[in-house]
C-alpha positions as CSV (number, residue, x, y, z in Angstrom):
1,X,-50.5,-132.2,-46.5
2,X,-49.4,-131.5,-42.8
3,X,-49.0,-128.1,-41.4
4,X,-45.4,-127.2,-40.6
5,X,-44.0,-127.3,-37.1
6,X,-44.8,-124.2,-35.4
7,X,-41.4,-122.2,-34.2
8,X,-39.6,-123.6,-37.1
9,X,-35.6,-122.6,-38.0
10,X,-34.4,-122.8,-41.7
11,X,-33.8,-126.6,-41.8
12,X,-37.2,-127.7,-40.3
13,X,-38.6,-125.2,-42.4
14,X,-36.8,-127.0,-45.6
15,X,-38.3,-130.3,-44.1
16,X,-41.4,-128.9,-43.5
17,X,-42.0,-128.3,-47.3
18,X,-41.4,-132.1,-48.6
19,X,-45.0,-132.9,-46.5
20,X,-46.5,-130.8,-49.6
21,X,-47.1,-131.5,-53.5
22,X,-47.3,-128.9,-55.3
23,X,-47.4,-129.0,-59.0
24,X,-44.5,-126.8,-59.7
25,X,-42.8,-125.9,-63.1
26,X,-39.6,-124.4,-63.9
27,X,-38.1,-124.1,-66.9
28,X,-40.7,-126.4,-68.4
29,X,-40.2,-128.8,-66.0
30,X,-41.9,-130.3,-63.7
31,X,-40.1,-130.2,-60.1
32,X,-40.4,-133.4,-58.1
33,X,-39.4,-131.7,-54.5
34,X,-39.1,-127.9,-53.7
35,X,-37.2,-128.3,-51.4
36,X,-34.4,-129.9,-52.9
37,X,-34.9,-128.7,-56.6
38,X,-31.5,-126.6,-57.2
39,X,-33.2,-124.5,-59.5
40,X,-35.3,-123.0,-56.5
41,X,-32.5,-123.5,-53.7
42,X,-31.7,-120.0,-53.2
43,X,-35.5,-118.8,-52.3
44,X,-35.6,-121.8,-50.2
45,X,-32.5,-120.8,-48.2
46,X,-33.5,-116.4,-48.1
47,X,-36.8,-117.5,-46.7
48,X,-34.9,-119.5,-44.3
49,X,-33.3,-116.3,-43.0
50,X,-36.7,-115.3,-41.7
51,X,-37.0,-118.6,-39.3
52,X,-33.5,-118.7,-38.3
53,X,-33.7,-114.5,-37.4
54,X,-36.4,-115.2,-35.2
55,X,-35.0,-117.7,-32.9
56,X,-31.6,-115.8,-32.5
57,X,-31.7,-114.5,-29.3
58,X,-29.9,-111.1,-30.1
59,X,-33.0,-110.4,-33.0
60,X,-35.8,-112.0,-31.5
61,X,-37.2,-108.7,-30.0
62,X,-37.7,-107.1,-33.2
63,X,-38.2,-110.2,-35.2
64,X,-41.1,-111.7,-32.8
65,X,-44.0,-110.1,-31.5
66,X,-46.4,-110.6,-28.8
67,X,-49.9,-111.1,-30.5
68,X,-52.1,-110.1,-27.9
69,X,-55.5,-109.5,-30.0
70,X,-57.7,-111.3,-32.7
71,X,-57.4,-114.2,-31.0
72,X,-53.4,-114.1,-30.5
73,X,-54.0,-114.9,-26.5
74,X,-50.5,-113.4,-26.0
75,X,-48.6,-116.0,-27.6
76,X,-45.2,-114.8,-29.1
77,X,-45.2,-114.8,-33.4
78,X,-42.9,-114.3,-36.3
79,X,-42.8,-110.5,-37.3
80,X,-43.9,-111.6,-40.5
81,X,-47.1,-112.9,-39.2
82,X,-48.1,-110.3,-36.3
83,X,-51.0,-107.8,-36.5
84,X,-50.0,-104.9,-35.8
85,X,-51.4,-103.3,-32.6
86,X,-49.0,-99.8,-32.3
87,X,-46.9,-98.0,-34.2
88,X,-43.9,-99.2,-33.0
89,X,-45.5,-102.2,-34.0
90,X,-44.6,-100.7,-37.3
91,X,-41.2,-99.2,-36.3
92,X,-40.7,-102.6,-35.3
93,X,-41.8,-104.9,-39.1
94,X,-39.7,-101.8,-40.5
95,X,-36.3,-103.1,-38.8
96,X,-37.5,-106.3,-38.8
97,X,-37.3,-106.2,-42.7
98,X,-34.3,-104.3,-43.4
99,X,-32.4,-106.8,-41.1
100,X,-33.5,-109.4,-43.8
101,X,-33.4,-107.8,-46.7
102,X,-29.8,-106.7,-45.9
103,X,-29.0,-110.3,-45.6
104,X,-31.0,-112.1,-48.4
105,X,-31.7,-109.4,-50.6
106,X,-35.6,-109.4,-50.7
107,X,-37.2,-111.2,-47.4
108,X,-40.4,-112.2,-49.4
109,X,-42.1,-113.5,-46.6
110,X,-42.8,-110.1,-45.5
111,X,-45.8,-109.8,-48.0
112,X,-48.2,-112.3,-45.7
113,X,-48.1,-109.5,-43.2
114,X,-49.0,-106.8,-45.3
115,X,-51.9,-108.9,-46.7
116,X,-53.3,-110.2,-43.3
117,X,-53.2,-106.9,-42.1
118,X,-55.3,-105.3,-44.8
119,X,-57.6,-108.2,-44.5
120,X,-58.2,-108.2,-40.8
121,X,-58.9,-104.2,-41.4
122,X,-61.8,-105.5,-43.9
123,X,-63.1,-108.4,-42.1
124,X,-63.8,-106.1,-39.4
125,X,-65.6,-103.3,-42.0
126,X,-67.1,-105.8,-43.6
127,X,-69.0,-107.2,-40.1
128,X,-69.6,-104.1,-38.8
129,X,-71.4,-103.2,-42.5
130,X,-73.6,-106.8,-41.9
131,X,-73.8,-106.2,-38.4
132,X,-72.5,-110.0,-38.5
133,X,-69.1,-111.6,-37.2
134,X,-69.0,-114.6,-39.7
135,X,-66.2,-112.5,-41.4
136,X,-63.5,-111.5,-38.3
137,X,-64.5,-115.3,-36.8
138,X,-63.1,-116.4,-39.9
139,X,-60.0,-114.5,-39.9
140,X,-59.0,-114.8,-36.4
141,X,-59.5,-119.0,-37.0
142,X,-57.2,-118.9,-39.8
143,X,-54.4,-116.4,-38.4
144,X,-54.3,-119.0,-35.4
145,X,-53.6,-122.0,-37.8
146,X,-50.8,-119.1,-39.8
147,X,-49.5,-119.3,-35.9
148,X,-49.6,-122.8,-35.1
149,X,-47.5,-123.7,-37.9
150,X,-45.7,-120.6,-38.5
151,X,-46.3,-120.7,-42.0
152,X,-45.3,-118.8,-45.1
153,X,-48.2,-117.9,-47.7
154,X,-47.5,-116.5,-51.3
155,X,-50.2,-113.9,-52.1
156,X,-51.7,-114.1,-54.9
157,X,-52.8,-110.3,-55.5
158,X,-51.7,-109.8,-59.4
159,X,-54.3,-111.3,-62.2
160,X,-53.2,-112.0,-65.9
161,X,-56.1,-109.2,-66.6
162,X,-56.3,-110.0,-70.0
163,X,-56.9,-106.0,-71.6
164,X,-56.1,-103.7,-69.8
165,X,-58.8,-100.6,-70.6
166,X,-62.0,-104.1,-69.6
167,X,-63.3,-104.8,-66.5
168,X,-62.7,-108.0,-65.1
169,X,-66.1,-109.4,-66.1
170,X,-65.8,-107.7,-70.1
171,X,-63.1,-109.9,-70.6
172,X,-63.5,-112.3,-73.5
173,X,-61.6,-114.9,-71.8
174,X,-62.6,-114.8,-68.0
175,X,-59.7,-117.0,-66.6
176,X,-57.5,-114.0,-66.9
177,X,-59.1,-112.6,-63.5
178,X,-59.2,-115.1,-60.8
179,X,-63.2,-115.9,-60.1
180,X,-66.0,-118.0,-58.3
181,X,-67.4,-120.5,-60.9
182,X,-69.5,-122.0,-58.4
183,X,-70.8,-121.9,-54.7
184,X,-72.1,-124.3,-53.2
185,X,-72.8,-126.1,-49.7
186,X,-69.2,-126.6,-48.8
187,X,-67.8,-123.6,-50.2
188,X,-66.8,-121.8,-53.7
189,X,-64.9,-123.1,-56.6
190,X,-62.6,-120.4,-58.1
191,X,-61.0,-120.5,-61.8
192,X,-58.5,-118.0,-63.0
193,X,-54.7,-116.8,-63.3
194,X,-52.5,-114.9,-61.2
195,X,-49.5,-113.5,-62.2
196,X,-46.3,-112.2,-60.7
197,X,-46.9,-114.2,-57.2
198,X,-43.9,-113.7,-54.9
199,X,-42.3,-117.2,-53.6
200,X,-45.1,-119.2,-54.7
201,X,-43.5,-122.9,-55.3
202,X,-41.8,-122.9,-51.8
203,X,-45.3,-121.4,-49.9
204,X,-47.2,-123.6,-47.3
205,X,-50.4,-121.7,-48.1
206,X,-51.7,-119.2,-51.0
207,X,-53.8,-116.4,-50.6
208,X,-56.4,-115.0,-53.4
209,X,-57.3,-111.4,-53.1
210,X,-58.5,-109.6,-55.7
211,X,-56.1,-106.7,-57.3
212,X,-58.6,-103.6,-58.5
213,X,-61.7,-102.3,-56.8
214,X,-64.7,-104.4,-58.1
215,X,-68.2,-103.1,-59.6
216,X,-71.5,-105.3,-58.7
217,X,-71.3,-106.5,-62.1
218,X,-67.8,-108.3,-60.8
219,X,-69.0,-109.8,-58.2
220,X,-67.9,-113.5,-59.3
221,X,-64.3,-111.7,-59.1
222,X,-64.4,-110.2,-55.8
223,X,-63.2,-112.9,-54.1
224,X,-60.7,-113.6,-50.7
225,X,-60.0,-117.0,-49.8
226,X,-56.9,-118.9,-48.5
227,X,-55.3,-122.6,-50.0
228,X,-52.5,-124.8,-49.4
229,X,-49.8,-124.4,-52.3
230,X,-50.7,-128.3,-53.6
231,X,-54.2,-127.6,-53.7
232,X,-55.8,-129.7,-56.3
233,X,-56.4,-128.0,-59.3
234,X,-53.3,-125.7,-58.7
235,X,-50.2,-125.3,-61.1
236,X,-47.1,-123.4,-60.4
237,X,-45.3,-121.6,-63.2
238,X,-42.3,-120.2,-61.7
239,X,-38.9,-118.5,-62.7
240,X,-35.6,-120.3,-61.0
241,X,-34.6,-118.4,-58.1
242,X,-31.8,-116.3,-58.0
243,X,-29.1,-117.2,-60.3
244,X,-28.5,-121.4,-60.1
245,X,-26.7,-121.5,-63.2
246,X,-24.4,-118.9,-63.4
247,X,-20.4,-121.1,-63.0
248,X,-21.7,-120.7,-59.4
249,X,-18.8,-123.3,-58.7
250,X,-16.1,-120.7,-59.8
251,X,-18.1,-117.0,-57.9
252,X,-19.6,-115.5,-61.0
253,X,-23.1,-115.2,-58.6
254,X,-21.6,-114.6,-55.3
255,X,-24.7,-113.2,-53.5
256,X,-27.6,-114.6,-55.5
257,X,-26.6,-118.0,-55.7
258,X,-27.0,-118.1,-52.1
259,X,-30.0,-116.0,-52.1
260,X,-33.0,-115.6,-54.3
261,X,-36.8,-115.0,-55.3
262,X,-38.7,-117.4,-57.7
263,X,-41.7,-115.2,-59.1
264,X,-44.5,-117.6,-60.8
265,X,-47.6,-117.5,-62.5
266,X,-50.0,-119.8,-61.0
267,X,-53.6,-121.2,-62.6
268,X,-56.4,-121.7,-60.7
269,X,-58.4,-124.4,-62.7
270,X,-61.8,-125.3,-60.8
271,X,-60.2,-125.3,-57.3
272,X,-62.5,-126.0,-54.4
273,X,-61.9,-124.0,-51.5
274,X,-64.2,-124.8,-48.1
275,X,-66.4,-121.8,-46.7
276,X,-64.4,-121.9,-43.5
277,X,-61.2,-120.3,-46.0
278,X,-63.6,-118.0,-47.9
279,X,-63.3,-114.6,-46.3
280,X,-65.6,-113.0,-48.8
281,X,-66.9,-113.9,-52.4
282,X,-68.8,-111.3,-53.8
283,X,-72.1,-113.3,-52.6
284,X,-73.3,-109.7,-51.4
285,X,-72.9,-105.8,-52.3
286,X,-71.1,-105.4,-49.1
287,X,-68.4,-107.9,-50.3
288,X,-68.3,-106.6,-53.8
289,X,-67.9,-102.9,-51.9
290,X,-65.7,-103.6,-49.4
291,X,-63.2,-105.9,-51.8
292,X,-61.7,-102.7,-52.6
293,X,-60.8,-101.3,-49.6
294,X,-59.1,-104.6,-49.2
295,X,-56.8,-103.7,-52.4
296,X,-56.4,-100.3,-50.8
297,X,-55.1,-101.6,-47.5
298,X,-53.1,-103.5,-48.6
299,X,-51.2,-101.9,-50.9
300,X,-50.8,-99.0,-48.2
301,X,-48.9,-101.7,-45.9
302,X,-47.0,-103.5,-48.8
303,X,-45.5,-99.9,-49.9
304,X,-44.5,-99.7,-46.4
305,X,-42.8,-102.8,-46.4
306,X,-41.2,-102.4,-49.4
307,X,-39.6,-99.3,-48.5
308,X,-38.0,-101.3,-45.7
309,X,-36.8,-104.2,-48.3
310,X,-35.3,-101.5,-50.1
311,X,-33.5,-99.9,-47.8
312,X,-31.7,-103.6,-47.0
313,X,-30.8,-103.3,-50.4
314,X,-29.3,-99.8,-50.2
315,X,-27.3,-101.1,-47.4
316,X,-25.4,-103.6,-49.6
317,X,-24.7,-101.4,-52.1
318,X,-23.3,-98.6,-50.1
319,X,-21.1,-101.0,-48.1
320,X,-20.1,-102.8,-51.3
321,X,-19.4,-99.1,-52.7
322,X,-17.1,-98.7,-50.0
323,X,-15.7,-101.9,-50.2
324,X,-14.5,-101.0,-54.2
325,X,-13.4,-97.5,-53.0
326,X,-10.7,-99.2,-50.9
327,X,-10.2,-102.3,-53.1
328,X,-9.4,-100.1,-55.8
329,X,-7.0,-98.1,-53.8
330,X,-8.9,-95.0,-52.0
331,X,-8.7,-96.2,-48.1
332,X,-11.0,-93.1,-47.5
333,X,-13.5,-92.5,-50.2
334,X,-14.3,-89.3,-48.2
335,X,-11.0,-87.6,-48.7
336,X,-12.0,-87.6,-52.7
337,X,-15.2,-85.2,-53.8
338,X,-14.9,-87.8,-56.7
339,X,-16.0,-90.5,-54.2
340,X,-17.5,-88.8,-51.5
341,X,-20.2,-87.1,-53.0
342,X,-21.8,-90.1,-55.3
343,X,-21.5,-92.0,-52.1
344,X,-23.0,-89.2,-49.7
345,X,-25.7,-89.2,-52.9
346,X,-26.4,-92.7,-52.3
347,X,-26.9,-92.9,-48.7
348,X,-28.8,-89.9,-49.3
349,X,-31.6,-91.8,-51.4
350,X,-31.7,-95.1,-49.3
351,X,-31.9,-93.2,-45.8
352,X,-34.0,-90.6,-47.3
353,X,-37.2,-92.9,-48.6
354,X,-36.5,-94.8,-45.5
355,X,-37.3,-91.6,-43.7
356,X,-40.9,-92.1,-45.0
357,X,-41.0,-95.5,-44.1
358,X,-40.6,-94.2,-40.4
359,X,-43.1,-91.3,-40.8
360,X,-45.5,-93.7,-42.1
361,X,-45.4,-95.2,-38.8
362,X,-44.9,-92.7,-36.4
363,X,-48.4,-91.0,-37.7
364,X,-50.0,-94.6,-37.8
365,X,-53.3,-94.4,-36.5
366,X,-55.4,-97.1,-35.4
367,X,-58.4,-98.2,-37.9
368,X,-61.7,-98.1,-36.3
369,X,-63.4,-101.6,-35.3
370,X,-60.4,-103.4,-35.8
371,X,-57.6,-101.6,-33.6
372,X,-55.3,-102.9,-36.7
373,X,-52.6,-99.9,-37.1
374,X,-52.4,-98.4,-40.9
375,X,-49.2,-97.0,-42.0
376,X,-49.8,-93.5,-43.1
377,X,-50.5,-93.8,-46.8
378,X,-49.5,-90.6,-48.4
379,X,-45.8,-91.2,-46.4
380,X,-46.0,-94.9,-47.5
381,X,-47.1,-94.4,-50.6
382,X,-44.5,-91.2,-50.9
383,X,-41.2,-93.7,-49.3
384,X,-42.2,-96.3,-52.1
385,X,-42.5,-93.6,-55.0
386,X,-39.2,-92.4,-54.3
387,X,-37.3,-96.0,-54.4
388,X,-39.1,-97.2,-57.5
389,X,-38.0,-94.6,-59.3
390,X,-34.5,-93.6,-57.3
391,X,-33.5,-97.3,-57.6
392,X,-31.7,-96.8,-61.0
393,X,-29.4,-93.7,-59.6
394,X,-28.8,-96.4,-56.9
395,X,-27.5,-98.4,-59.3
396,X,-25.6,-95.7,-61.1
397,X,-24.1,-94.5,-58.1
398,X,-22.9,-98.2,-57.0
399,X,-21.4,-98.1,-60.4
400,X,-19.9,-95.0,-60.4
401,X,-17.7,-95.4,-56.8
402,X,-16.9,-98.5,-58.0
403,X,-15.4,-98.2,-61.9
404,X,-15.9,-100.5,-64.8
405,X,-13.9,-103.3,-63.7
406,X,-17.6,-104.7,-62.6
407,X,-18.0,-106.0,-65.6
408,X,-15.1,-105.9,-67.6
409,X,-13.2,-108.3,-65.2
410,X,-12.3,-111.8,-67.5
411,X,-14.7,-114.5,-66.2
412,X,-14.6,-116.9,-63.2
413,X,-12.6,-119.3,-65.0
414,X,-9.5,-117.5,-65.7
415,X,-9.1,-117.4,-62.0
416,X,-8.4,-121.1,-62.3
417,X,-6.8,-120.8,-65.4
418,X,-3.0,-121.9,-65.1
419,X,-2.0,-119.5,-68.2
420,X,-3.4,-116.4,-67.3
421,X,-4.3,-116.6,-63.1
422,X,-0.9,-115.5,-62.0
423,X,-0.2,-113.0,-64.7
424,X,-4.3,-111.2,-63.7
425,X,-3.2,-111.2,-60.0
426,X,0.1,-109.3,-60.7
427,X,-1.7,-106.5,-62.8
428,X,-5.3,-106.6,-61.6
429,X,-4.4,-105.8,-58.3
430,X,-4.8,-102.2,-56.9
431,X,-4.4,-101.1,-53.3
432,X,-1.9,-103.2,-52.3
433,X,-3.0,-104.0,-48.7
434,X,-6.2,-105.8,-50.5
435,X,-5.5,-108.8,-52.0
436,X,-6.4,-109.0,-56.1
437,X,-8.8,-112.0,-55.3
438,X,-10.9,-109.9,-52.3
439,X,-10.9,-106.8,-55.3
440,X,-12.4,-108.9,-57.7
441,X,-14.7,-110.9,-55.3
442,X,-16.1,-107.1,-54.3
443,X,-16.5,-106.2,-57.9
444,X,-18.5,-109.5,-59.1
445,X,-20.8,-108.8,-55.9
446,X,-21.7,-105.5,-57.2
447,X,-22.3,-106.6,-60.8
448,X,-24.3,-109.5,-59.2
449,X,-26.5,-106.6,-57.4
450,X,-26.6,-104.3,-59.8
451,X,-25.0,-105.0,-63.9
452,X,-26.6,-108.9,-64.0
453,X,-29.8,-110.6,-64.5
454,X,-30.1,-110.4,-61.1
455,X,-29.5,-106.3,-61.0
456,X,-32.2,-105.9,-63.6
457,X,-34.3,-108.0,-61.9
458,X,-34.2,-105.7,-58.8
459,X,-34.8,-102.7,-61.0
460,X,-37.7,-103.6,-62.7
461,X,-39.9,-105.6,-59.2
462,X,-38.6,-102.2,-57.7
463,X,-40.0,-100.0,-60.1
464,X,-43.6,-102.2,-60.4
465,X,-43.8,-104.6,-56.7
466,X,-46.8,-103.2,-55.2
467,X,-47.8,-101.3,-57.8
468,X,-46.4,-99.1,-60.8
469,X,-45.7,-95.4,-59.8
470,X,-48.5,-94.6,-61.5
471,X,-51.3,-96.1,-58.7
472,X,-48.3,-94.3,-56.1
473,X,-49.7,-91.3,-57.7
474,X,-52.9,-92.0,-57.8
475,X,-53.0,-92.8,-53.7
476,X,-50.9,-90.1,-52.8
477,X,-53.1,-87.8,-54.4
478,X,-56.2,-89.5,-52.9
479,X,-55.0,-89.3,-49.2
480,X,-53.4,-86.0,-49.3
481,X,-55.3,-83.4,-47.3
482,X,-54.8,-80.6,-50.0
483,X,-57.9,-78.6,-48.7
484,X,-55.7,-78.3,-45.5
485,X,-53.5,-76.4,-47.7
486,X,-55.9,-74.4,-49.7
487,X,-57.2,-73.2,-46.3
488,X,-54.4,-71.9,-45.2
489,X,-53.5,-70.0,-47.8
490,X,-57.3,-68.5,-48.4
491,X,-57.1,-68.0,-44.6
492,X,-53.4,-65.8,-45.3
493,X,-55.1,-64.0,-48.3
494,X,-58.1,-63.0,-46.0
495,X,-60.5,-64.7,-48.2
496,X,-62.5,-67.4,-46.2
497,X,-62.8,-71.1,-47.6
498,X,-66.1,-71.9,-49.3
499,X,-67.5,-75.2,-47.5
500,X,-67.3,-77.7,-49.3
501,X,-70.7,-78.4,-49.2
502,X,-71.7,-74.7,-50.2
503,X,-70.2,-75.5,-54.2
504,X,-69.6,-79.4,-54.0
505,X,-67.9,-78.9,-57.5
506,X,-65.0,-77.2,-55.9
507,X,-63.1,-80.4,-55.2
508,X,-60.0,-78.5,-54.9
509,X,-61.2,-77.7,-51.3
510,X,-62.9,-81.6,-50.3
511,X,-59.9,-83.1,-49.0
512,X,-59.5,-82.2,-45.6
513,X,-58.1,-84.1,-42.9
514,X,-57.2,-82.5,-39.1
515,X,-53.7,-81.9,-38.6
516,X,-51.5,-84.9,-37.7
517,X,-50.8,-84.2,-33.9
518,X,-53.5,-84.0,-31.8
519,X,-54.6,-85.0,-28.1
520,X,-53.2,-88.5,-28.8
521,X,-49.9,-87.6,-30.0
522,X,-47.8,-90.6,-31.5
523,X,-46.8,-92.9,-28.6
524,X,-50.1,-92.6,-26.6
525,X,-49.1,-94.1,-22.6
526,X,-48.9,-97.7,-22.8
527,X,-48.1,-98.0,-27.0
528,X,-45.5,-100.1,-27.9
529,X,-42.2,-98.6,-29.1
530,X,-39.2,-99.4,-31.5
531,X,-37.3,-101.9,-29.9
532,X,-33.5,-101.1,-29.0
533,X,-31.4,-102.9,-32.3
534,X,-28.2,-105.1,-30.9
535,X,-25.1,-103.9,-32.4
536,X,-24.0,-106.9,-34.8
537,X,-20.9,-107.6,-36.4
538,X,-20.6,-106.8,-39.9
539,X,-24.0,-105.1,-40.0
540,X,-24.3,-102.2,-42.6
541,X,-27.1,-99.9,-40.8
């Protein structure tokens, strides 16, 4: 294995991935190149996008970033692998994303920034708790190599986890959380499954973090370490990407058989991973602690991100919605309430979680030690709760500008089909300065978004990527400064607020946090701010 050229486009990207071996299966069966494997072509070529993006001249301000801390020396990087040191740095992986996911769909490779961020945030804890700097040594060394090669990485957050209502070490069958089986002079050995791992069979590298906060008698399972994707020991279950199958030949899969994400389950069996890619193991309290705010952090910056992917999304659909409006024979869909209002309805929902997305950033603050900015959570965490569960009425929405001809149209091949083509183009065709095959093409891309596999597929890693709404909940809840608000109304009723320490079991009063402005303010003199976007053609937002 040879890292990848660093600075890479989408076709030395493609090459760089036949230097590695991973042990990949799809479909039960075994893949002998990635890169080439038709089956996983269309992740291949949407991860591409995120290379090719960042050497176009017109996107390379928001899709590069100078790296001018833990150990970045200035050097320009991908978005995808900058730390962020602002919050326009924020602004900035926000547009960054939406740019991609409005081309491809789902960017994937945006989840290696979400994870190194959290874990520079914990190295840094983590040092400071040991009074060491073994731990931020470590991660600085290996961002450097992310740099130097401009890699991809697949995180492997997710475990099998075996029941549900056990902790990871009650578990009568312990390879269902990934764990250390051994440590020794050269490093640890880890053991395990993780599931649901974004991208994983076209990945340089793989990170391991763990997925729930760990108790000391988990320690085996509180464990951080980076590996290359053929790693010995390694196997990649994975899902084809995208739709390969589908009479691509004939336009049944317009959009994902161009673009994709292969999901995989991959099994950890006695892998060997040197110290100098071990960022913690559980070999102290501190780790087994501190592992948790890992999880925390993370999921804070992924939910960010995601808001982002989903607002590419959004974009297809509502310029797709508009696209059907006219096709079917409505040159302005905002002349007809019919129209108008499931439409306004729509950008409504995709602007209006993207909204958070930007308030998460614009009340970034810095985390102490580390300088690393943190999205605002309970915005983050609000912007994420909002698409999961919104993204269904985005697909009924799409559906209802756009009629049932989505899905009732005859298939591909009758468009080929010398007995019926002509007579489907005489009475299939509606506004008659749109051509019946640019109406149909139109409808088949919005049942490929949103009535196929594919649509489904969108739904559901909507609803559950980065957590089910449930742990949203849970860290909204957390991070919201509800004693603020029961203050101020004890304060309007002329009551007083009992300290908190004066009846520690009124918890209704403990969460307190200063109000968001303060001497600071949000662009403090010298901090980095959203970049201007270029105006491109075609582009939906």
């Amino acid at each position: 294995m040879n890292l990848a050229h660093a600075s890479m486009d989408s076709q030395s990207y493609r090459e760089s991935l036949r230097r590695y071996k991973p042990r990949v299966f799809v479909d039960g069966q075994l893949i002998d190149s990635v890169a080439d494997a038709p089956s996983l072509r269309p992740g291949v070529q949407a991860l591409g996008v995120s290379y090719d993006m960042a050497r176009d001249p017109a996107l390379a301000p928001v899709m590069t970033a100078q790296q001018t801390r833990h150990g970045g020396g200035g050097r320009s990087v991908n978005r995808m692998l900058h730390i962020n040191e602002s919050a326009g740095d924020l602004l900035n992986k926000l547009e960054a994303v939406r740019l991609l996911c409005q081309e491809t769909g789902c960017a994937q490779r945006y989840l290696v920034h979400d994870a190194m961020n959290a874990l520079g945030q914990t190295a840094t804890r983590l040092d400071d708790a040991l009074g060491q700097t073994e731990h931020r040594a470590r991660f600085e060394a290996y961002l450097r190599e992310l740099h130097d090669g401009d890699l991809s990485m697949g995180i492997c957050m997710t475990d099998a986890k075996g029941v549900r209502s056990l902790r990871p070490h009650q578990q009568a069958n312990p390879d269902s959380y990934v764990h250390v089986v051994e440590r020794n002079a050269r490093g640890i050995v880890i053991s395990g499954t993780k599931a649901i791992v974004t991208g994983a069979p076209y990945m340089h590298e793989l990170l391991v973090m763990p997925c729930r906060a760990m108790g000391q008698a988990d320690a085996d399972f509180a464990v951080c370490c980076a590996l290359p994707v053929d790693a010995p020991g390694v196997t990649i279950i994975a899902r084809p990407a995208g739709r390969p199958g589908d009479k691509l030949e004939h336009g049944a899969a317009l959009f994902s058989r161009r673009y994709g994400q292969s999901t995989a389950v991959v099994v950890f069996d006695r892998v060997a991973v040197p110290w100098e890619r071990v960022f913690f193991s559980g070999r102290n309290p501190a780790e087994v602690e501190h592992s948790a705010q890992l999880t925390y952090d993370y999921a804070s910056h992924h939910r960010h991100s995601c808001i982002a992917a989903r607002a590419g999304f959004g974009d297809l659909l509502i310029g797709a919605g508009a696209l059907m409006c006219e096709a079917n024979g409505f040159d302005d869909p905002g002349d007809h309430a019919s129209l108008r209002e499931p439409m306004v309805e729509l950008i409504k929902i995709t602007e209006g979680f993207y909204a958070c997305g930007v308030a998460a950033s614009v009340y970034a603050a810095a985390q102490p030690g580390s300088g690393i900015f943190m999205p605002e959570p309970v915005f983050a965490n609000i912007g994420k709760l909002l698409l999961a569960t919104q993204i269904y009425d985005m697909h009924r929405l799409a559906h209802q500008v756009s009629g049932g001809l989505i899905v009732a149209l005859p298939g591909p091949d009758e468009d080929h089909n010398p007995a019926t083509a002509a007579t489907l183009a005489e009475v299939l065709r509606a506004n008659p300065n749109v051509p019946y095959d640019k109406r149909i093409e139109v409808a088949r891309f919005i049942e490929d978004l949103s009535a196929s596999y594919q649509g489904g597929w969108y739904s559901v890693i909507s609803l559950h990527g980065g957590g089910s709404p449930a742990a949203m909940q849970r860290e909204i809840w957390r991070n919201y400064p509800l004693g603020n608000k029961v203050a101020l109304v004890e304060r309007l009723l002329d009551r007083g607020l009992l300290a908190p320490n004066h009846d520690p079991r009124r918890a209704i009063g403990l969460n307190r946090q200063p109000g968001r402005c303060c001497d600071a303010g949000c662009s403090a003199p010298g901090q980095a701010v959203m970049v201007a976007l270029p105006v491109l053609p075609g582009a939906a937002g």
